[in-house]
C-alpha positions in Angstrom: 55.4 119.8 -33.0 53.6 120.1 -29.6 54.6 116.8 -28.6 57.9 117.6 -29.2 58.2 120.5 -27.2 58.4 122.5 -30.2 55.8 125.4 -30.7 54.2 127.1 -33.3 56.0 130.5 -32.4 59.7 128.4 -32.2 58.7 127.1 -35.8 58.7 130.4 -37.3 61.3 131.9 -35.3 63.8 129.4 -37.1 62.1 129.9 -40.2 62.1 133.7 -40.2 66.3 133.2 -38.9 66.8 131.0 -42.4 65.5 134.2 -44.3 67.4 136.7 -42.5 70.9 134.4 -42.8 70.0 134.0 -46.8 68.9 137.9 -46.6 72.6 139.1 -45.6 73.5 137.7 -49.0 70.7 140.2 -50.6 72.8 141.4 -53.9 73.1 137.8 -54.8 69.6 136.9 -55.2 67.6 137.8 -58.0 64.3 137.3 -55.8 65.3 140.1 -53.7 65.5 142.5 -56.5 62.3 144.1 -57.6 61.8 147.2 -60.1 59.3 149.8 -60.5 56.6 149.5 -63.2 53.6 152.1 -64.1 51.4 151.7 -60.3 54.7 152.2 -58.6 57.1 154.7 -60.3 57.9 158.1 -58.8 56.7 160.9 -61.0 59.1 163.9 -61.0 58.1 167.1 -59.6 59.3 170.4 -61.3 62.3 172.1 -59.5 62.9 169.0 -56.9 65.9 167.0 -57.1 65.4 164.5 -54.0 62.6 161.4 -54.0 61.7 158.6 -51.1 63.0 155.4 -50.9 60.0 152.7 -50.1 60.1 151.3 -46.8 61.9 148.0 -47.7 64.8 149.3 -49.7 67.9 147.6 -49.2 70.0 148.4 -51.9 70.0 150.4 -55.3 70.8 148.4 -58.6 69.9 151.4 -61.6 67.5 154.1 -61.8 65.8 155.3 -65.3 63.8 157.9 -66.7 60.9 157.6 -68.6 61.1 161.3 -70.6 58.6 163.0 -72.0 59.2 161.7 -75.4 58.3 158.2 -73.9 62.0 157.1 -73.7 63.3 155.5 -71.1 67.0 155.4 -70.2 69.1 154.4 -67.5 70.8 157.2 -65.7 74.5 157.1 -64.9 75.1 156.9 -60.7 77.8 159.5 -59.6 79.3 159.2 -55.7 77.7 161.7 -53.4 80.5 163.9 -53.3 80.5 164.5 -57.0 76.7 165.3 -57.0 76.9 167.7 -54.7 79.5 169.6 -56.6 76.8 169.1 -59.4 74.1 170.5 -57.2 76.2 173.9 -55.8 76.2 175.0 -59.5 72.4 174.1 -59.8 71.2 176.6 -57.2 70.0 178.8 -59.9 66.5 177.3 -62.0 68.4 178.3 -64.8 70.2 175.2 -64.6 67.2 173.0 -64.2 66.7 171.1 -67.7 63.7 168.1 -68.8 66.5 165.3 -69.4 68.0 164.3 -65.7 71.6 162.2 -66.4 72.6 160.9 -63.2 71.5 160.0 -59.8 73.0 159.3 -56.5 71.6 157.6 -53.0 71.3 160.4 -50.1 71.4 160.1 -46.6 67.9 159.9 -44.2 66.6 162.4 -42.4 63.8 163.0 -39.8 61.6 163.2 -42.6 62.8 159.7 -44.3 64.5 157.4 -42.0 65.3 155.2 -44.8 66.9 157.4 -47.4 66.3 159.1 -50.4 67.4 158.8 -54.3 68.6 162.5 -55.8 69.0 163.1 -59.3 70.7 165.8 -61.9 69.8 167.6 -64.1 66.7 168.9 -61.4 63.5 168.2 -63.4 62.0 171.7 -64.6 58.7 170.0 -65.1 56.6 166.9 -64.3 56.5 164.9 -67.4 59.0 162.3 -66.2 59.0 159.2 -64.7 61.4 157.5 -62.3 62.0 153.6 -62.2 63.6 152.1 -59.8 65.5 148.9 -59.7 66.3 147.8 -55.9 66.6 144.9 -53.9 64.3 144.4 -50.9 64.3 143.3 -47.7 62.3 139.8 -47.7 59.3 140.1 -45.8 58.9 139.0 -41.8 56.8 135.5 -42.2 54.7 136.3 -39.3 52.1 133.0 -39.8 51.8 129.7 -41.3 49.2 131.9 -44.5 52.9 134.2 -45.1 54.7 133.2 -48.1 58.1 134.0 -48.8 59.7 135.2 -51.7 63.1 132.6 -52.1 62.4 130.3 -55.0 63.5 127.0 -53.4 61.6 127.1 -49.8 62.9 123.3 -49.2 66.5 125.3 -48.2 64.1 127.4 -45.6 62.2 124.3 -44.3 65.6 122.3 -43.9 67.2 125.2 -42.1 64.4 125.4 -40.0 64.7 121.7 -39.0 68.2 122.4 -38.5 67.6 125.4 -35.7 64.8 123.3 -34.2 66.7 119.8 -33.9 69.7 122.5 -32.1 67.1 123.5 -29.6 65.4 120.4 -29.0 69.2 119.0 -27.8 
């Protein structure tokens, strides 16, 4: 590529543009969905309602519960509005209960910049276990070493040809 004008840096440039371009389409791709398993769940904490999102969430798909009958079931998303209707009656602890049934996305804050995940019932206790099933952002390839995570990285290596053959003219 250096005798072609072409460096190293433009190379990866066009490469990490491919990714983005195939990343707008993220609720299409099953690469780009990734769920929670026992070193990454979110265990509940008793009388809090609202968790983190990791840093690369893009998009929610479902959230379970693993309960403390070692059950796991998906819990039922409700629209913001409706969950905070849910969660003006669920001021008082009396209402908190073990079995949580739905979950929405809430908004960042100063604290989170990326968001959070709330769910009702409000956990009384810690003996459950969130999983969550998201897509992700595809990682920034930031060297030749970085690997990417779309199964058919010919498409990449042709779109990157593409961007370079548009610069070289």
């Amino acid at each position: 590529p250096a005798n072609l004008g072409v460096t190293d840096i433009d190379i990866l440039r066009s490469l990490n543009r491919g990714q983005r371009e195939i990343d707008t389409m993220h609720d299409k791709w099953w690469f780009a969905l990734t769920e929670d398993d026992s070193t990454s769940r979110i265990a509940s904490v008793a009388a809090t309602f609202k968790y983190n999102l990791t840093s690369n969430f893009r998009g929610m798909d479902t959230l379970k519960v693993l309960d403390d009958d070692d059950q796991k079931y998906n819990l039922s998303y409700i629209p913001l509005v409706e969950f905070d209707s849910y969660k003006v009656d669920d001021i008082d602890t009396g209402n908190h209960g073990l079995h949580p049934k739905f979950w929405t996305l809430l908004p960042p804050d100063s604290s989170n910049t990326i968001g959070y995940f709330g769910v009702h019932e409000t956990p009384s206790s810690a003996a459950l276990f969130f999983y969550r099933r998201y897509w992700r952002f595809l990682p920034e390839l930031t060297s030749f070493a970085s690997t990417t995570l779309i199964p058919l990285p010919e498409a990449l290596m042709n779109w990157a040809i593409f961007e370079l053959y548009k610069l070289r003219e």
